[in-house]
N, C-alpha and C positions, 0 to 999 in steps of 0.2 A: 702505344696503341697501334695495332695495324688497321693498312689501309681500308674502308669500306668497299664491300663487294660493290659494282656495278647496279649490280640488283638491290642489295639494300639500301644504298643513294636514293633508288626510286621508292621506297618503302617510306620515304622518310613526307612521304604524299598521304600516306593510308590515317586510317581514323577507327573506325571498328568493324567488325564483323559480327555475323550471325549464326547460328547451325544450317546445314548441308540439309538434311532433309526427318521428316518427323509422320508419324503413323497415321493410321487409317481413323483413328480416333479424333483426331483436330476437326470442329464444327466446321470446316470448310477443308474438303479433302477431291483432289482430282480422280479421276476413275481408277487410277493405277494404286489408288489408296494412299498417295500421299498429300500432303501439302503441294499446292500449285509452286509451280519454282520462278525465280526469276536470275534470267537470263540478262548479262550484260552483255548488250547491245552494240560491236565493237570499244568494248571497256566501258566506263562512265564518258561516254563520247558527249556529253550535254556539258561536261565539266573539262575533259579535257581535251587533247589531240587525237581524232579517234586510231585506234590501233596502235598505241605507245605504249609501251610496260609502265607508265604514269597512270596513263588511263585505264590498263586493265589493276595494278595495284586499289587505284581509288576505289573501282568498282566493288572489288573484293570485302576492301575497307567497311563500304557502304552496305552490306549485307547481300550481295550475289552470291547464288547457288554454283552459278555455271560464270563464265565468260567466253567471248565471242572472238575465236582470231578467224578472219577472213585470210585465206591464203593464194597467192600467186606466187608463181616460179622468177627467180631468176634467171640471168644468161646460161648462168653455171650452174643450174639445176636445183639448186637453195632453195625453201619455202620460207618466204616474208608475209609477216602480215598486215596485208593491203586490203583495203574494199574493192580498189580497179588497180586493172596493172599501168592503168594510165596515173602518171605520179604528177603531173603540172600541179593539182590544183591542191594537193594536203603537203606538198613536200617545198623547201629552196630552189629544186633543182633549176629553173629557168634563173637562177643568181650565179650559176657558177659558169664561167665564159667556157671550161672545157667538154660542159658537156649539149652545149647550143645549137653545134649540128645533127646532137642524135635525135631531136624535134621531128615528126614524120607526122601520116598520115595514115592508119591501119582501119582494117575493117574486123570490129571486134563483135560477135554476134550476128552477124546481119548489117552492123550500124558504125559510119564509120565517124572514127573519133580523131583530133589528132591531140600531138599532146609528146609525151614522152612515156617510154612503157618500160617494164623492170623486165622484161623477156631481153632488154637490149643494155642490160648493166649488168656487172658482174657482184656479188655480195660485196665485196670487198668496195665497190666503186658506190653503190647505193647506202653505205655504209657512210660516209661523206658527205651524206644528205641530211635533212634536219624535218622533222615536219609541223607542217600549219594547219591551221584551225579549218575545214573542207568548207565550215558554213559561218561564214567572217560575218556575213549579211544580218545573222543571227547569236553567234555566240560569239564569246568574248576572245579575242587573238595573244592575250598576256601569255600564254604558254607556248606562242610561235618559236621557232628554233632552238628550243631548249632540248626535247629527244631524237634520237635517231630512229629509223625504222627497225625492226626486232624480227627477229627471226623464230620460227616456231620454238625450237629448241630454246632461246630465249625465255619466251615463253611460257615454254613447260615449266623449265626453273624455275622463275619467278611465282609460278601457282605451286610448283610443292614447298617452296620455304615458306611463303603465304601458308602453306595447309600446316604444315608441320608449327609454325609459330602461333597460328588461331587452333589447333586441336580442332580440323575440322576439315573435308572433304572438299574440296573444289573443283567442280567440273570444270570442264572441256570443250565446247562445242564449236570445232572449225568447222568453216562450211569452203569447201572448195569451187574457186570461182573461173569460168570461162573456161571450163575442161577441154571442151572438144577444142576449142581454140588452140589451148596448150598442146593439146597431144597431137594438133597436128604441125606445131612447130619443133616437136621429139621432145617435149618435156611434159610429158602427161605426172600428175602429181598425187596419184593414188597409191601406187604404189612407195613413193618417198616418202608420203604421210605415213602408211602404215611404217615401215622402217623405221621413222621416226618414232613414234608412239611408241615401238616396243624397245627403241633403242635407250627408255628412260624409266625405271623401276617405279615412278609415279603415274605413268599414264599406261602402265599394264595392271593396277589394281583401282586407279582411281573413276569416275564415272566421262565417259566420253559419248558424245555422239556428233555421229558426221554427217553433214547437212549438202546438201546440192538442190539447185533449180532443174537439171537435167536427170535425166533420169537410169542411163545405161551403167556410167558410173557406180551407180548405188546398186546394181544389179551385182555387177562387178565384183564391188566390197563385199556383197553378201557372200558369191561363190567364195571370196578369198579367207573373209573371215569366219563362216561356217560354226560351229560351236564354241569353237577354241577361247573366244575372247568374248565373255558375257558381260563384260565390261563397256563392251562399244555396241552403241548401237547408230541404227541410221535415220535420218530424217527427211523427207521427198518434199523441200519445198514447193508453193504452188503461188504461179502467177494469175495476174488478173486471167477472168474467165476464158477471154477471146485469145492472150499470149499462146502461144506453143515454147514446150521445151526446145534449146535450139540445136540440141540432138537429132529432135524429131526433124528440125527443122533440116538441119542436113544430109539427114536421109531421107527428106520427101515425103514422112508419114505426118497426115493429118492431125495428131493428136495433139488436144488443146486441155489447158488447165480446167477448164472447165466441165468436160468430160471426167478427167482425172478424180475431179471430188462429188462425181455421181457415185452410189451406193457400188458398182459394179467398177468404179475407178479405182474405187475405197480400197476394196475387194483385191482387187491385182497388186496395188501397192500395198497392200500390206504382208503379200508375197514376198517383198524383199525389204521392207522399211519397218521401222517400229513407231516411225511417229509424222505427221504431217504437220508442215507447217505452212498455213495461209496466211494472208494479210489481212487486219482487221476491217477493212474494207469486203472483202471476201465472204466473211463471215457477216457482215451487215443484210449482204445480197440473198443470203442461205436463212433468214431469222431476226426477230426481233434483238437488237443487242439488252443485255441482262434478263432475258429471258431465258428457258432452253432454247437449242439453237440447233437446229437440219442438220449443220455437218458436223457440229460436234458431237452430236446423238448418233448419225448412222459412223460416222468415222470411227468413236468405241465401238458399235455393235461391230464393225471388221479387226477389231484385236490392236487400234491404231489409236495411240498420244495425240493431242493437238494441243502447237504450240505457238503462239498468234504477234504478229509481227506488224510495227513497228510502235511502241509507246513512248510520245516525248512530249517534255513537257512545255513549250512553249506557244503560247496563243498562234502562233502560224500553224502550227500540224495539231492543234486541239478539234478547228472548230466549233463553229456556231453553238455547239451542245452545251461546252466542258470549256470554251474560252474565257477569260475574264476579261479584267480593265488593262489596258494601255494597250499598245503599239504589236504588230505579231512579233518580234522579240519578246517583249514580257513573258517571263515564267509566269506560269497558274500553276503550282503545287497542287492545291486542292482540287483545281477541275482535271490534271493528272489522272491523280489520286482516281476520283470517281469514274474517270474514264474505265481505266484498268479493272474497277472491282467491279463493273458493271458485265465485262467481258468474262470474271474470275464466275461472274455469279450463272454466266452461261454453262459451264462445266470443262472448261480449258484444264490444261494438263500444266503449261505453262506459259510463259511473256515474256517476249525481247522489249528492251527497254533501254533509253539512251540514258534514263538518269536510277540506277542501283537503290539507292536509295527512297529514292520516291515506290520504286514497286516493290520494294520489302515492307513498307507502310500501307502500300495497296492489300499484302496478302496476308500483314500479321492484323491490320484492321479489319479483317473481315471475319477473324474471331470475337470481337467484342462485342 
């Protein structure tokens, strides 16, 4: 018998799947006429190490539409997928004595962090690395040093043999993180995503869309990608009200999330984005939650998805509403659960979610 691929090693995590996506006929259907999707949330990061091919297999497993690779640059120009290019606190790296002095002090955003950052390791060196559980406080560390960090191309593989061995479509959804940051260290990663993406016959047919908090970027991708590729589309995250893009912020312009998701925000980004995505907190501010809801009503009438962020399932990020019994560790499944369909019952397009499983139960339950 020959050896196991790399990637099928990590397959050997997954459990089942579900279909990619289903018509305008299903009693609970988003504006774009499909079934609400669910997005895995840096992979099944409730279950596993977030952003490992463990944890985006599991997710898959668990019935996700889409999965979520966050991407940052390495030294050598690589796309990894990280949540921060700050690696202390998911990865060993403060275990290994040779890499002790690259410890610094950066100003990432506006806000300075220190820590250690993958703009200062080479693929090959971050390769060497193992990573940990981000929220120890909370979820369980049994899967500490067991994968490495993955690279997008990773990645991509790992989703088309997943698609090809479930007979079913799996999206895509990186979201590029700390841009201006990167491009102003000469490794801007827009254009290597795109490269990438086309440089793999699964992510020129299969459903992509690319996500950012900033917003020139996504200007960007639109000029670049133009008709060509109806496969990808884009996503103009949005932060709390008061936040600024920190594009904006670097060129001095005023402009706040807040404004962004007034009707005339709506409006402008939906000039270069196909879908918005707010935080559920956001949308609490805009409308009664499971009601219809402000921004999701004028956000379609501008030709714009909403896709609502962050659903997990344990008593600390439920609250008061949707929390049960025991400790903020404690999983609630079932106040999950309701969370989610209460947001689906507003008219959302789709939901990032840490645990895959629980929001495909949110959105096939809300057929019966």
């Amino acid at each position: 018998m020959p050896p196991l691929h790399p990637i099928s090693i990590i397959l050997l995590f997954a459990l089942a799947g579900t279909p990619f996506s289903v018509t305008a006929q299903d009693p609970v259907a988003s504006a774009s006429g499909r079934k609400p999707l669910v997005i895995a949330h840096r992979g099944a990061s409730a279950l596993r190490p977030e952003h490992t091919l463990a944890a985006y297999a599991k997710a898959i497993a668990d019935g996700a539409d889409s999965i979520e690779p966050d991407l940052v640059s390495t030294r050598d120009g690589l796309l990894v997928a990280r949540h921060e290019n700050e690696i202390g606190a998911t990865t060993d790296v403060a275990d290994h004595p040779q890499f002790v002095a690259r410890r610094t002090r950066r100003s990432i955003d506006g806000e300075t962090t220190s820590g250690w950052f993958t703009e200062d390791f080479t693929l090959a060196e971050l390769k060497t690395l193992r990573a940990r559980e981000r929220l120890p406080q909370l979820r369980s560390t049994g899967y500490d040093g067991r994968f490495q960090i993955a690279t997008l191309d990773e990645v991509i593989d790992l989703v088309a043999e997943e698609s090809a061995r479930r007979g079913r479509l799996v999206g895509i959804v990186p979201e590029i993180k700390h841009p201006t940051h990167f491009a102003g260290l000469g490794l801007p990663m827009e254009d290597r995503l795109l490269a990438t993406l086309a440089a793999h016959e699964y992510t020129r047919r299969a459903p992509v869309m690319i996500q950012s908090f900033e917003t020139a970027n996504l200007r960007y991708l639109r000029q670049r990608l133009g008709e060509d590729h109806p496969n990808i589309q884009l996503l103009q995250l949005l932060g709390d009200e008061d936040q600024r893009p920190y594009d904006a912020v670097d060129a001095g312009q005023p402009t706040r999330y807040g404004q962004m998701a007034e009707p005339d925000g709506l409006r402008e980004i939906a000039t270069y984005a196909d879908a918005i995505g707010p935080s559920a907190a956001l949308l609490d501010l805009r409308g009664e939650t499971g009601a219809r809801n402000g921004l999701v009503d004028a956000a379609h009438a501008a030709g714009l998805q909403v896709i609502v962020y962050t659903f997990r399932p344990e008593n600390h990020f439920l609250g008061p509403a949707y929390a049960g019994d025991g400790d903020a560790r404690a999983r609630n499944e079932a106040g999950s659960v309701r969370q989610m369909q209460a947001y689906l019952a507003a008219g959302i397009d789709a939901l990032f979610t840490d645990d895959p499983a629980l929001g495909r139960r949110a959105v096939d339950g809300m057929n019966e």
